[in-house]
C-alpha positions in Angstrom: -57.9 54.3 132.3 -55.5 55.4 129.2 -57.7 55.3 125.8 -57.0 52.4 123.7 -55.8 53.2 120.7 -54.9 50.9 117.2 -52.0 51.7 115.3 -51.0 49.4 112.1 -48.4 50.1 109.3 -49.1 49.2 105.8 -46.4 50.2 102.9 -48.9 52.6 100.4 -47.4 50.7 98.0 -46.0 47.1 97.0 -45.3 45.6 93.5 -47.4 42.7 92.5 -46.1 39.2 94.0 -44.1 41.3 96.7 -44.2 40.0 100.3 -44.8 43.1 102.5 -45.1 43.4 106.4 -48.2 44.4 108.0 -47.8 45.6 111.7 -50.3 46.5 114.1 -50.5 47.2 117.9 -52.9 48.6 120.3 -52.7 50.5 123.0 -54.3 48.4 125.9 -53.5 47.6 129.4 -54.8 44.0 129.3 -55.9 43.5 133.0 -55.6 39.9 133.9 -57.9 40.3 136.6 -55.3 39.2 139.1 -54.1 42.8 139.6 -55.0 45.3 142.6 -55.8 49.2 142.2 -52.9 50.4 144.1 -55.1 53.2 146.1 -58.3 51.4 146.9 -56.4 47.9 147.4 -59.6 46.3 145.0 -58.8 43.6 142.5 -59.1 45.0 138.7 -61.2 43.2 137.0 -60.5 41.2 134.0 -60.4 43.3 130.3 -58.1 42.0 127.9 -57.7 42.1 123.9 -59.4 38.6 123.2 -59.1 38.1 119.4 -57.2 40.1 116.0 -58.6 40.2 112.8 -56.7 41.5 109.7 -58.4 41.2 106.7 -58.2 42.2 103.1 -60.9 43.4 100.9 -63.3 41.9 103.2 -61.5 38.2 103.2 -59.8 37.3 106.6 -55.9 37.2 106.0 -54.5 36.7 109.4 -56.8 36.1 113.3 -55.5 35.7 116.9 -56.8 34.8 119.6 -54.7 36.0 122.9 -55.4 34.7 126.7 -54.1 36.8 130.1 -51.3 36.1 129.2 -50.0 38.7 126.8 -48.5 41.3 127.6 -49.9 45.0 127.8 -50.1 46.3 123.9 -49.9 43.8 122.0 -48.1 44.1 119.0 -48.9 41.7 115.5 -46.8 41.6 112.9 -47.1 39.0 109.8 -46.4 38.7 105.9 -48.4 39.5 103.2 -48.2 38.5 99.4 -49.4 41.9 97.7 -51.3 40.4 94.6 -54.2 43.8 93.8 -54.6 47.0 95.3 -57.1 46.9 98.2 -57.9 48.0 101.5 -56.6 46.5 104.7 -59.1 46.6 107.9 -58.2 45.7 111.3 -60.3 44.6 114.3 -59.7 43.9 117.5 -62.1 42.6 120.2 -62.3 43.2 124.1 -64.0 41.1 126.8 -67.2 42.1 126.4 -67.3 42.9 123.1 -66.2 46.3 122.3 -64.6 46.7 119.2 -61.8 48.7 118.0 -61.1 49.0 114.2 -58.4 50.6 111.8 -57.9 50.5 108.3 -55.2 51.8 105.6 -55.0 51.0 101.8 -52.3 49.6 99.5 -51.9 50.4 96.2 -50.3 47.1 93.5 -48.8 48.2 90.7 
């Protein structure tokens, strides 16, 4: 299986009242459980990305929740209104529970 691995994008720095991007993917295959190891002819079973947290100094800012459906690495991007400097943390959740985290800082000024 290829490691999953979090990537997000956060400017280092914004001015205050600017509306910056935040972007974040993972890399994840997202078995539906509907597909078939090509070799042994068995049915892989289900492990997908099931929910996204972005939050900001420890308040949520932005959550998704994502079903079979979506595709392999998912890929968030959303707005921000940079107000004070903080740090940004990111979360993402597997069927059955494991976790996978980032985080970056932005600085206001």
């Amino acid at each position: 299986m290829a490691k999953i691995k979090p990537r997000v994008k956060v400017p280092k720095k914004a001015a205050a009242g600017e509306i910056v991007e935040i972007k974040a993917l993972i890399s994840h295959p997202m078995h539906t459980g509907r597909g078939k190891n090509k070799k042994t002819g068995k049915k892989i079973p289900r492990k997908i990305i099931n929910k996204f947290v972005a939050s900001f100094d420890g308040q949520d800012v932005f959550t998704a929740n994502f079903e079979p459906a979506v595709s392999a690495n998912p890929y968030i991007a959303f707005p921000f209104k940079a107000s004070k400097s903080g740090a940004f943390t990111f979360k993402w959740v597997e069927d059955g529970g494991a976790e996978f985290t980032a985080s970056k800082k932005m600085t206001v000024a």
